[in-house]
C-alpha positions as CSV (number, residue, x, y, z in Angstrom):
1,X,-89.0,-62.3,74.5
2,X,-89.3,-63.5,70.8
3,X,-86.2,-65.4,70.1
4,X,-85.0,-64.7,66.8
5,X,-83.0,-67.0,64.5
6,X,-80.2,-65.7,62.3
7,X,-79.2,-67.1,58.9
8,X,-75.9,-66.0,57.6
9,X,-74.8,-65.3,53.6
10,X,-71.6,-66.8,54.3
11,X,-71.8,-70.5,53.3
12,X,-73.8,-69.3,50.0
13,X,-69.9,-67.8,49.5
14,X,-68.3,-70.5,49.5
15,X,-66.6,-71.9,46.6
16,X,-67.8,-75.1,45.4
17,X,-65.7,-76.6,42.4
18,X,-62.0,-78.3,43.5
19,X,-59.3,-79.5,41.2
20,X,-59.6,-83.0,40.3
21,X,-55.5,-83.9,40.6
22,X,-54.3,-87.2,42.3
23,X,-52.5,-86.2,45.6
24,X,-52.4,-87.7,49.2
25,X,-55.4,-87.5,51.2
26,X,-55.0,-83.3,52.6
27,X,-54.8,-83.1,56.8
28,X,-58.1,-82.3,57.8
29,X,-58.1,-79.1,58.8
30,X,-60.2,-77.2,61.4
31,X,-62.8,-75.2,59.9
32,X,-62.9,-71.4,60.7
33,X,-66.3,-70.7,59.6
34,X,-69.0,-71.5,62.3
35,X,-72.9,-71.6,62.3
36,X,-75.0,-71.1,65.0
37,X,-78.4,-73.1,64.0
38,X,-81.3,-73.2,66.5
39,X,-79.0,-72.4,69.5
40,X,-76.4,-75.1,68.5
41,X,-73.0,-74.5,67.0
42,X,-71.5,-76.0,63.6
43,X,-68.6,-75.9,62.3
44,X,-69.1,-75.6,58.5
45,X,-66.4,-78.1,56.8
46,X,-65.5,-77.6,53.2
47,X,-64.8,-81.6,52.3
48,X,-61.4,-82.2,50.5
49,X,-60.9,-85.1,48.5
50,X,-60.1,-88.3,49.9
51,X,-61.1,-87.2,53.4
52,X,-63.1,-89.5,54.9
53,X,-66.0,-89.6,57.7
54,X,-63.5,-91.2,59.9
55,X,-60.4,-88.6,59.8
56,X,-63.6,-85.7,60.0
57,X,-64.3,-87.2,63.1
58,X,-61.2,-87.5,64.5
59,X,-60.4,-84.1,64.0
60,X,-63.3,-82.5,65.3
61,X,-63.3,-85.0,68.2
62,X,-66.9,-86.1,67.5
63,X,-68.9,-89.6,66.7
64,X,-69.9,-90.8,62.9
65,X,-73.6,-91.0,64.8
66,X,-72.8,-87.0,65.9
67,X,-71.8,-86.1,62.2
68,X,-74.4,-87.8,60.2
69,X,-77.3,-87.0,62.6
70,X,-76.2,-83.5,61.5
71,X,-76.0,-84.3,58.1
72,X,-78.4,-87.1,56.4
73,X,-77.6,-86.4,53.3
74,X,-74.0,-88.2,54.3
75,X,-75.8,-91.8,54.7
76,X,-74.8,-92.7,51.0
77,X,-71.6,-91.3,51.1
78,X,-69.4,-88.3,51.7
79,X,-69.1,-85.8,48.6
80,X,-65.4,-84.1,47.8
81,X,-66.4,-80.7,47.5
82,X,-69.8,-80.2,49.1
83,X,-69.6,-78.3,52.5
84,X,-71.1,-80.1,55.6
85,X,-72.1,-79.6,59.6
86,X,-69.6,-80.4,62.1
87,X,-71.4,-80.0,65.4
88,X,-69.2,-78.6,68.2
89,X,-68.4,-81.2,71.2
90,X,-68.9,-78.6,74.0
91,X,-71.0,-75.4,73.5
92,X,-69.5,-72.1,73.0
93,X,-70.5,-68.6,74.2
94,X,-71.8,-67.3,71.0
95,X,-72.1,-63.2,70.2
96,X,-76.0,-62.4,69.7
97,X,-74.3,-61.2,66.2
98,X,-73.6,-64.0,64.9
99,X,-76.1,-65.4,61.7
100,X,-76.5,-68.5,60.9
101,X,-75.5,-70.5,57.3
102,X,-78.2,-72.1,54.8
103,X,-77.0,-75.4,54.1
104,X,-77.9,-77.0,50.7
105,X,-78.0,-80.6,51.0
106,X,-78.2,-82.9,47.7
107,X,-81.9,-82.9,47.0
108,X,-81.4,-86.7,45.0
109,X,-83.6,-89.5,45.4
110,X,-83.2,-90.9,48.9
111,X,-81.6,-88.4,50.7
112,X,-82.6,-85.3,52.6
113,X,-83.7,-82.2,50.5
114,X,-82.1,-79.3,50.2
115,X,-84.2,-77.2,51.6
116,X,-84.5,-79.3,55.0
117,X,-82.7,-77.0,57.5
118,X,-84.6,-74.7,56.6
119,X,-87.4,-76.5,57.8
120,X,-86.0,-77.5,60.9
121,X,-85.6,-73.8,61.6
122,X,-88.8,-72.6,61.1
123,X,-90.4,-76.0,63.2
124,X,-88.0,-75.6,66.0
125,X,-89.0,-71.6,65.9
126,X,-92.6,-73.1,66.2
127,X,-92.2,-75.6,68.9
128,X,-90.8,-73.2,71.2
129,X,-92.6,-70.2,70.3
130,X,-96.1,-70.9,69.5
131,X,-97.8,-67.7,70.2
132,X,-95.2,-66.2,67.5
133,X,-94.6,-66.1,63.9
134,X,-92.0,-68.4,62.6
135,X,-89.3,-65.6,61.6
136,X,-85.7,-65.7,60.2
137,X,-83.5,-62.9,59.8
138,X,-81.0,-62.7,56.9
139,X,-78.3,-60.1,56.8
140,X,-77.0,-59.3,53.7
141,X,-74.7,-56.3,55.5
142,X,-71.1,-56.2,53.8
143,X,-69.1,-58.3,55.8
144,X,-65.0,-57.4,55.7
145,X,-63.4,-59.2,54.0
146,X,-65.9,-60.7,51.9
147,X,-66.8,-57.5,50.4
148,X,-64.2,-54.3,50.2
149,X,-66.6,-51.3,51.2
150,X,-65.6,-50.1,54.5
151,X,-67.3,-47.0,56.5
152,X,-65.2,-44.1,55.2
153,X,-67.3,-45.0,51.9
154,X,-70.4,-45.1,53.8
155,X,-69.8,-41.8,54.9
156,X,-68.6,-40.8,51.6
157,X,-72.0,-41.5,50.1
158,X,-73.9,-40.1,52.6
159,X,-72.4,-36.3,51.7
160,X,-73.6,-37.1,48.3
161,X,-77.0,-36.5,49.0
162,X,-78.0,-32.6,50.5
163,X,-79.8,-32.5,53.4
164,X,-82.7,-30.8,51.6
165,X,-83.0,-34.4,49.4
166,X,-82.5,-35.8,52.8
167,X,-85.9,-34.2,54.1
168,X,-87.7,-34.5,51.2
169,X,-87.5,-38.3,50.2
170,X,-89.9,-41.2,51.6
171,X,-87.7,-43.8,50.5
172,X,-84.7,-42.8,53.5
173,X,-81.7,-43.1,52.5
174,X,-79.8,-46.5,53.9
175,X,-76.4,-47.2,54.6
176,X,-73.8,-49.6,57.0
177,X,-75.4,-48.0,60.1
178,X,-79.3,-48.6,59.2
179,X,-79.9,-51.3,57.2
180,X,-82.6,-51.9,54.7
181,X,-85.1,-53.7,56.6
182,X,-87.0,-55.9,54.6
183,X,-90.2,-58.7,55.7
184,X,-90.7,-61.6,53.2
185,X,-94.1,-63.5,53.9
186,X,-94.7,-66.6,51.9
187,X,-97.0,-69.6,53.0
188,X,-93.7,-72.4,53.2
189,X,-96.3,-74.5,55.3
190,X,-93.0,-75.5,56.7
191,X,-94.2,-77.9,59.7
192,X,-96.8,-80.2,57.8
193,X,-96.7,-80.1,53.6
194,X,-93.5,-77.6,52.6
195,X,-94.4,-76.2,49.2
196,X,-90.9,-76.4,47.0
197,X,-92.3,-73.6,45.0
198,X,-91.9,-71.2,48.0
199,X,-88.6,-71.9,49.0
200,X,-87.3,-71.6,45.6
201,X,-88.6,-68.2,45.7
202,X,-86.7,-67.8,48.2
203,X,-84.0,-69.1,47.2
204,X,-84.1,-66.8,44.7
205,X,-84.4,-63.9,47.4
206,X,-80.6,-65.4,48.8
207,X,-79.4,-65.5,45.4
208,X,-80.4,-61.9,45.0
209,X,-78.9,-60.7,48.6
210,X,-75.7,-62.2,47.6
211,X,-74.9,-60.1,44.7
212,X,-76.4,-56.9,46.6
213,X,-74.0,-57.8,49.3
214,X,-71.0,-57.9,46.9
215,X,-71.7,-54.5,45.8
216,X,-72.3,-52.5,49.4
217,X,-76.0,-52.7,49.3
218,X,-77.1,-53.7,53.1
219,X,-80.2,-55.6,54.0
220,X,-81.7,-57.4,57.0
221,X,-84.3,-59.7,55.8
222,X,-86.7,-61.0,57.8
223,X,-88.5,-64.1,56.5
224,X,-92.3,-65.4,58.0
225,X,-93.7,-68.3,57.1
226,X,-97.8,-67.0,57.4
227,X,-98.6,-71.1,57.6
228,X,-97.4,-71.3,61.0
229,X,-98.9,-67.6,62.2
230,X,-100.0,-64.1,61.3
231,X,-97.2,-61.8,60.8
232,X,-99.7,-59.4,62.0
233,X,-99.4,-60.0,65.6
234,X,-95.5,-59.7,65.8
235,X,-94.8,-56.4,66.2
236,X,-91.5,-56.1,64.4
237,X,-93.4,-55.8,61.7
238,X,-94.2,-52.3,62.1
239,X,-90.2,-51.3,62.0
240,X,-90.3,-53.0,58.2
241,X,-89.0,-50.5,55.5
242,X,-90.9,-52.7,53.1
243,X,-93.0,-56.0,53.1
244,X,-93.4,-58.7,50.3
245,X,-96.0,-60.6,50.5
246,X,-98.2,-62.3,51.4
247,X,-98.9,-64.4,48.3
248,X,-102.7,-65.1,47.5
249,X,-105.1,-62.6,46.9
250,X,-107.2,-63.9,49.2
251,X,-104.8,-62.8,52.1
252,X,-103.5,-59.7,51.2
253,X,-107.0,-57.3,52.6
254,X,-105.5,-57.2,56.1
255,X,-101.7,-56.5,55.1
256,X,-102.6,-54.0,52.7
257,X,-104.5,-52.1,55.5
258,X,-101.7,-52.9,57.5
259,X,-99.0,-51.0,55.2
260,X,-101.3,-48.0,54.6
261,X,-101.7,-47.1,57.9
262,X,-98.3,-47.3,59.2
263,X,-96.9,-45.9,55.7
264,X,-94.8,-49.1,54.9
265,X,-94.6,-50.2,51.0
266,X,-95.8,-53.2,50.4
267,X,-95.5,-55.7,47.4
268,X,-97.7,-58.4,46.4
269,X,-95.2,-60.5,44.4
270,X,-97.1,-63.1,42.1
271,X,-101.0,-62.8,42.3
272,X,-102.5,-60.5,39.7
273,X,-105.8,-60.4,41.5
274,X,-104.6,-58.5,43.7
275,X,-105.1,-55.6,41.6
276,X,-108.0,-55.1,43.6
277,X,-106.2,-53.9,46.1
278,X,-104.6,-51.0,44.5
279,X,-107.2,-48.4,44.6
280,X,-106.8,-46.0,47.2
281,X,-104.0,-46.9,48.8
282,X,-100.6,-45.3,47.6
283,X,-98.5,-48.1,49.5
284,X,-99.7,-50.6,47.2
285,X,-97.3,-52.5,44.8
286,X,-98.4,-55.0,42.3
287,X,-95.1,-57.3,40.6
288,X,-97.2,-59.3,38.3
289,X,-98.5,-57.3,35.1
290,X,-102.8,-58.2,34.8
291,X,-104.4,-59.4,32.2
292,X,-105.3,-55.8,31.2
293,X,-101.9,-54.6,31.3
294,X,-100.8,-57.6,28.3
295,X,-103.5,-56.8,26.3
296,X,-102.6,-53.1,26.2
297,X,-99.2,-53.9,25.6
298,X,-100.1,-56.5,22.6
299,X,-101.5,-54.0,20.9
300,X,-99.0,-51.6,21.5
301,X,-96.9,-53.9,20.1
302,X,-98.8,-54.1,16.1
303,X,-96.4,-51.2,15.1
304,X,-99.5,-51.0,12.6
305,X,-98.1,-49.9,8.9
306,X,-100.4,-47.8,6.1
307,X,-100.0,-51.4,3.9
308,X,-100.7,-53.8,7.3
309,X,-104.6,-54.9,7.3
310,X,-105.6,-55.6,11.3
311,X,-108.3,-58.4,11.8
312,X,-109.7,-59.6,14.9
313,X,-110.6,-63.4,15.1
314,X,-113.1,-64.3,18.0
315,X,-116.0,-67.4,18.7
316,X,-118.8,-66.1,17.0
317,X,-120.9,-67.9,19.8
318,X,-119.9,-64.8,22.0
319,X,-118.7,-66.5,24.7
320,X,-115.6,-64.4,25.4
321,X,-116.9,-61.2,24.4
322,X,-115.9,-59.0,27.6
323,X,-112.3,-60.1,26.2
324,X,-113.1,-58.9,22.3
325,X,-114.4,-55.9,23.6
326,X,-111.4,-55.0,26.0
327,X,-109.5,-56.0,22.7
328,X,-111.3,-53.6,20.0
329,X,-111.7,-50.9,22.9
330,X,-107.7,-50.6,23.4
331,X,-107.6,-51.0,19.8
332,X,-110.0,-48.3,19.2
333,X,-107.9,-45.9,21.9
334,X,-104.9,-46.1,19.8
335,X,-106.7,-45.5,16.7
336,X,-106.0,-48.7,14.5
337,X,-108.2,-49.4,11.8
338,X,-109.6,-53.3,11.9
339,X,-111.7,-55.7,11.2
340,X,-113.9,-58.9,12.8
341,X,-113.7,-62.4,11.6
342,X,-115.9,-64.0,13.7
343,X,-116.5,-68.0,13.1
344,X,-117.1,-71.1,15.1
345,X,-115.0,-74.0,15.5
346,X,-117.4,-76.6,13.8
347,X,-115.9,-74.7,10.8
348,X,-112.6,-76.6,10.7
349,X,-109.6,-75.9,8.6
350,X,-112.1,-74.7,5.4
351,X,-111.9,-71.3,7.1
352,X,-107.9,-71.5,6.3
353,X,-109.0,-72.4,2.7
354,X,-111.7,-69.4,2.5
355,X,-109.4,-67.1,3.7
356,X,-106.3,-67.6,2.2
357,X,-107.6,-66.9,-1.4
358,X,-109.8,-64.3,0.0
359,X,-106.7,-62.4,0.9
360,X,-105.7,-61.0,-2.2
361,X,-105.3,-57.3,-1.2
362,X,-101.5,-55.7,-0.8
363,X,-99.6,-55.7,2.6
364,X,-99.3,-58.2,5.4
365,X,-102.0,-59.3,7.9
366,X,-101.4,-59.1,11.2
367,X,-104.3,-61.1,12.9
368,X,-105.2,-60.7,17.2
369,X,-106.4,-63.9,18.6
370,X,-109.2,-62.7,21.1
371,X,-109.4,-66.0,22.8
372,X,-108.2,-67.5,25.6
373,X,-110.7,-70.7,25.3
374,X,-108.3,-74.0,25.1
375,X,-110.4,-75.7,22.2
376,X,-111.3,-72.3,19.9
377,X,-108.1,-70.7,20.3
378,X,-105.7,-73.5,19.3
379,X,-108.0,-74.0,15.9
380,X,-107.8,-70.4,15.1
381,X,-104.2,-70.7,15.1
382,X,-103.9,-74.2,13.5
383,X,-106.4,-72.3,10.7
384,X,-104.0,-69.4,10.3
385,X,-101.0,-71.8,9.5
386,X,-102.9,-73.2,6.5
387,X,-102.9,-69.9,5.2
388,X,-99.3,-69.3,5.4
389,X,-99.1,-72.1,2.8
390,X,-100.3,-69.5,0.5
391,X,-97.1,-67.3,0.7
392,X,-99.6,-65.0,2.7
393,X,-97.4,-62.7,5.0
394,X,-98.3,-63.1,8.1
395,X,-98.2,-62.2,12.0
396,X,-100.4,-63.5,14.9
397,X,-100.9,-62.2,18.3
398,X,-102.3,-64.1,20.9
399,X,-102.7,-63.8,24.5
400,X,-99.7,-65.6,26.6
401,X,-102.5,-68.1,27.9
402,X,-102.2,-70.0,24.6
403,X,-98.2,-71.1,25.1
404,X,-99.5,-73.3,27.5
405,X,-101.9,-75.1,24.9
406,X,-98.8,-75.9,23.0
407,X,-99.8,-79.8,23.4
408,X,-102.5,-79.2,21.0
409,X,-100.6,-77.4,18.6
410,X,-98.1,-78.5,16.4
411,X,-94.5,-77.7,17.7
412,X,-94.1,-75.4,14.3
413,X,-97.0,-73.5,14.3
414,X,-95.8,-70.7,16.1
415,X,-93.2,-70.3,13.9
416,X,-94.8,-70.2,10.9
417,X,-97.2,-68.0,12.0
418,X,-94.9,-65.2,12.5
419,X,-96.5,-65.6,16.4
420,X,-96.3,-62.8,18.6
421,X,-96.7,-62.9,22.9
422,X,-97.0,-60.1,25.8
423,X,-95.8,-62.0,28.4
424,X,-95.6,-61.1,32.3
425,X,-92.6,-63.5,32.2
426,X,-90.2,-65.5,30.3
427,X,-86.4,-66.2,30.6
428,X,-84.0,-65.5,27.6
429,X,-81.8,-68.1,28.0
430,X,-78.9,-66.8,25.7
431,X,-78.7,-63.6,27.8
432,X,-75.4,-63.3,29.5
433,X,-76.5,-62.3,33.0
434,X,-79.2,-65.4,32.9
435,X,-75.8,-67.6,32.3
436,X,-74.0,-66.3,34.7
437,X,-77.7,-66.6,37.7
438,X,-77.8,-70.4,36.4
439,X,-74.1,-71.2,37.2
440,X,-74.4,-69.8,40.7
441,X,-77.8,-71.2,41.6
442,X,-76.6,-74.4,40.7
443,X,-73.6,-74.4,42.7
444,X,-75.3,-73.0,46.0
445,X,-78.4,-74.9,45.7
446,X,-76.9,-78.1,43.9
447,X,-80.4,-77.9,41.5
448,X,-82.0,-75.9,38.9
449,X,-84.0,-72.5,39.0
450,X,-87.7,-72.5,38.4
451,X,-89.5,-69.8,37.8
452,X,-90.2,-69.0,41.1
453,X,-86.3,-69.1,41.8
454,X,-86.3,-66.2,39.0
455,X,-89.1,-64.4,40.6
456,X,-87.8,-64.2,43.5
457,X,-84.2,-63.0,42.0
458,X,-85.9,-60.4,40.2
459,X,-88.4,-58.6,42.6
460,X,-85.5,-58.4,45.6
461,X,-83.1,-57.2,43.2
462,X,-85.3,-54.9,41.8
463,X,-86.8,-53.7,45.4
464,X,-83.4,-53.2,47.2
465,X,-82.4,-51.1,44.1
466,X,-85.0,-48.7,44.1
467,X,-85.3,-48.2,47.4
468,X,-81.5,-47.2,47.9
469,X,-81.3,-45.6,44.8
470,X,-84.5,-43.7,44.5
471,X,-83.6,-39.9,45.3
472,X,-87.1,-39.0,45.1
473,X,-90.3,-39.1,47.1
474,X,-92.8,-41.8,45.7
475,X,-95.4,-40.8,47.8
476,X,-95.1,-38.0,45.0
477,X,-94.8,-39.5,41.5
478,X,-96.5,-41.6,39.5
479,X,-93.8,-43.3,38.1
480,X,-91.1,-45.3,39.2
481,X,-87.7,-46.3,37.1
482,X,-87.7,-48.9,34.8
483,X,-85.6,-52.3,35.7
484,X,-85.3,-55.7,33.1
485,X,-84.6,-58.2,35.0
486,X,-83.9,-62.1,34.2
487,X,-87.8,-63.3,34.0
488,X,-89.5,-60.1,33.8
489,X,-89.4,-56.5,33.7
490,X,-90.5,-53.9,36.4
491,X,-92.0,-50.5,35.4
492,X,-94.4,-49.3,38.1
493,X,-96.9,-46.7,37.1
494,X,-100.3,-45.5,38.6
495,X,-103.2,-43.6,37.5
496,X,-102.8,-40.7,40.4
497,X,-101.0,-40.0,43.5
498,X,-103.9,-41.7,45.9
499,X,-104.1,-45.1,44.2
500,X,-101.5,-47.9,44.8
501,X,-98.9,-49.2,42.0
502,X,-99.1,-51.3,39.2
503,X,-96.1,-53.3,37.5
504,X,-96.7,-51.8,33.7
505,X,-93.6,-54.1,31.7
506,X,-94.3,-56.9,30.4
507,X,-91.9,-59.0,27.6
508,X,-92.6,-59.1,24.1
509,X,-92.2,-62.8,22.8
510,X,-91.3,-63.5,18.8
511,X,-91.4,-66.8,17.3
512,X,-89.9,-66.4,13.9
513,X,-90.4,-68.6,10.8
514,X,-86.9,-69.7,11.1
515,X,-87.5,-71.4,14.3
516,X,-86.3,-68.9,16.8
517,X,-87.5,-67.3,20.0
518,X,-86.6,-63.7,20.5
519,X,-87.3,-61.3,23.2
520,X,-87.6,-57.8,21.7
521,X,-85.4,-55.2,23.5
């Protein structure tokens, strides 16, 4: 029999600022908060200040070599406030129910990475079962008292819904009693070269299940690392209400096969070649927005006036022109009147000369960059901010490709340029709700969110939602509601009801002349 390791929300509850006042050193009390990790119990100790290793170890009745073995992050010191492992002196009889805590060690120079139990689960999982997949399972069920929604409630919002919505929905409808069942498969290539990028995403994931947690939402999450195995072969995979993952495009044929034939959604969360994947098969879900899907929305985004004169600027040695044409064909769809200005690069800043006294006609220009090509691109916008030198109204629009080429572009250019981005992702800092994800990451995970940790937020956030929410049948629509999330946006569309799903929302990036960033609404 599989054994299966659980990983408790608790400890990412726990409070991790104390006050700072002068007092005697506290009694160390006994921690009531266990975790059971790999078949050996922990206390989990919340350190006070001025509690040493010696009075921890008195009071559990353990050795410094016990307590630091199960914390090496300890071996430069003990930190007031940080929460550590306490391992028990004699075994006890632990419920099958109980779930195991994340622990989140300091990640500095020198000492053992955050992410390191982690990795000791999934290895230990490995060792003893190497026929199976390394698995976790996260519950994110409310747990009284941590969260106030009891079963009267439950039942309470199960009358809401008639029994004739009950019979007619895919998505069923999940409560205290059946929990959301959820498979994550992400390549954490936890037992030889762990990718961080992975585990922030699912960090990100944890971040997310503790907020659905707080309000009622219940989840059982389990987690594969396809490094170690093939989630194919374990057949709890089969009872999943929906799978993310796996990552690359390149493994995805088999899983997508997988989910059509047993009817379970499935999510490929970051690879937008994946979009290969969505024809013909209804149980398809692709998170990133492709290439295609930007463009379209670029243009969208013109809001083209009767004064505004549309140019298109491409290599006149053709070597894009698949791109120019997708370009020109979406702009031709929405019926916007342009124009080409095609030149080569050996032209150099005279073009910026040439054009800005030959644009002498009314109205503002509004100019799409049909390049993605690190060297052409770059000089048609450098050329572009000559012209705004001219008092020439101006607006560029570029493919989100060229923000990363901002080495070779001065840090201004953008700005002056009036530039304008569809973007599958980027994070609006001054956002409320952003503030409020940074504060808690950073006090759970003791470091900073990348965009994987956003990524990760987002798509469970938006997943779990929809699922519990949705009140009608997807197998039947060919839309799904609209979500905004911290780094991106969700809107999943598709072309008809036998093709998979495509995420439609992107964000619409605005550099303005006076030097600001703006995500339009």
């Amino acid at each position: 029999m599989r054994r299966k390791l659980f990983l408790s929300m608790v400890l990412l509850l726990t409070v991790w600022t104390l006050s700072a006042q002068d007092y005697e050193a506290p009694e160390v009390k006994i921690s009531s908060e266990r975790a059971n990790i790999a078949g050996k119990v922990y206390y989990v100790h919340k350190v006070e200040p001025k509690q040493t290793i010696f009075s921890i170890c008195k009071a559990y009745g353990i050795t410094q070599e016990a307590l630091l073995e199960a914390n090496p992050s300890m071996a430069d010191g003990l930190k007031a406030g940080s929460s550590i492992l306490v391992p028990e002196a004699v075994r006890e009889n632990v419920p099958d129910a109980v779930q195991e805590k994340v622990s989140d060690d300091n990640p500095e120079k020198g000492q053992t990475k955050w992410y390191e139990k982690l990795l000791g689960l999934f290895n230990k999982s490995k060792k003893n079962e190497e026929e199976e997949p390394a698995q976790l399972i996260v519950t994110a069920a409310p747990i009284s008292p941590i969260v106030s929604v009891n079963d009267q409630d439950s039942l309470q919002l199960q009358d809401q819904v008639s029994e004739e919505i009950r019979e007619s929905v895919t998505f069923r409808i999940f409560d205290r009693t059946r929990p959301l069942r959820i498979s994550l498969l992400l390549p954490f290539n936890a037992s030889n070269d762990p990718s961080s990028n992975y585990f922030d995403f699912y960090c990100g994931v944890l971040s997310a299940l503790r907020e659905l947690k707080e309000d009622g939402y219940c989840v059982e999450l389990s987690v594969f690392d396809t490094k170690a195995s093939n989630p194919l072969n374990d057949s709890s995979l089969k009872e999943s209400d929906l799978i993310i993952g796996p990552v690359h495009a390149s493994d995805i044929g088999s899983y997508a096969e997988f989910a059509k034939e047993n009817e379970i959604p499935m999510v490929s969360p970051m690879d937008s070649r994946s979009a290969t994947f969505i024809p013909e098969n209804p149980y398809f879900f692709l998170a990133p927005a492709t290439d295609s899907i930007q463009l379209c929305n670029l243009v969208k985004s013109l809001n083209v006036s009767f004064d505004d004169n549309v140019y298109v600027f491409y290599n006149s040695t053709l070597k894009e022109k698949s791109l120019v044409d997708r370009i020109t064909a979406s702009l031709d769809s929405a019926g916007i009147p342009y124009r080409h200005e095609a030149y080569d690069i050996l032209m150099g800043r005279e073009l910026g000369e040439m054009l800005g006294h030959q644009w002498s006609e009314k109205g503002s220009y509004k100019i799409i960059v049909a390049s993605s090509d690190a060297a052409f691109a770059p000089d048609v916008v450098r050329n572009l901010k000559q012209i705004t030198r001219n008092n020439v109204p101006l607006k560029i629009y570029c493919l989100n490709e060229l923000r990363s080429f901002e080495s070779s572009i001065d840090y201004d250019t953008f700005f002056l340029t009036n530039a304008h981005f569809s973007a599958p992702y980027w994070v609006d800092y001054s956002n409320q709700q952003t503030h409020d994800f940074l504060l808690k990451y950073r006090a759970l995970f003791n470091a900073e969110p990348t965009a994987f940790s956003f990524q990760g937020y987002d798509l469970m956030k938006y997943c779990v939602s929809a699922m519990y929410d949705g009140a009608t049948d997807f197998t039947q629509t060919t839309s799904l509601p609209y979500m905004r999330g911290l780094q991106g946006n969700f809107r999943f569309e598709r072309s008809d009801k036998n093709s998979g799903w495509q995420n439609t929302a992107t964000r619409d990036i605005i550099y303005s002349p006076d030097f600001t960033v703006t995500l339009t609404r």
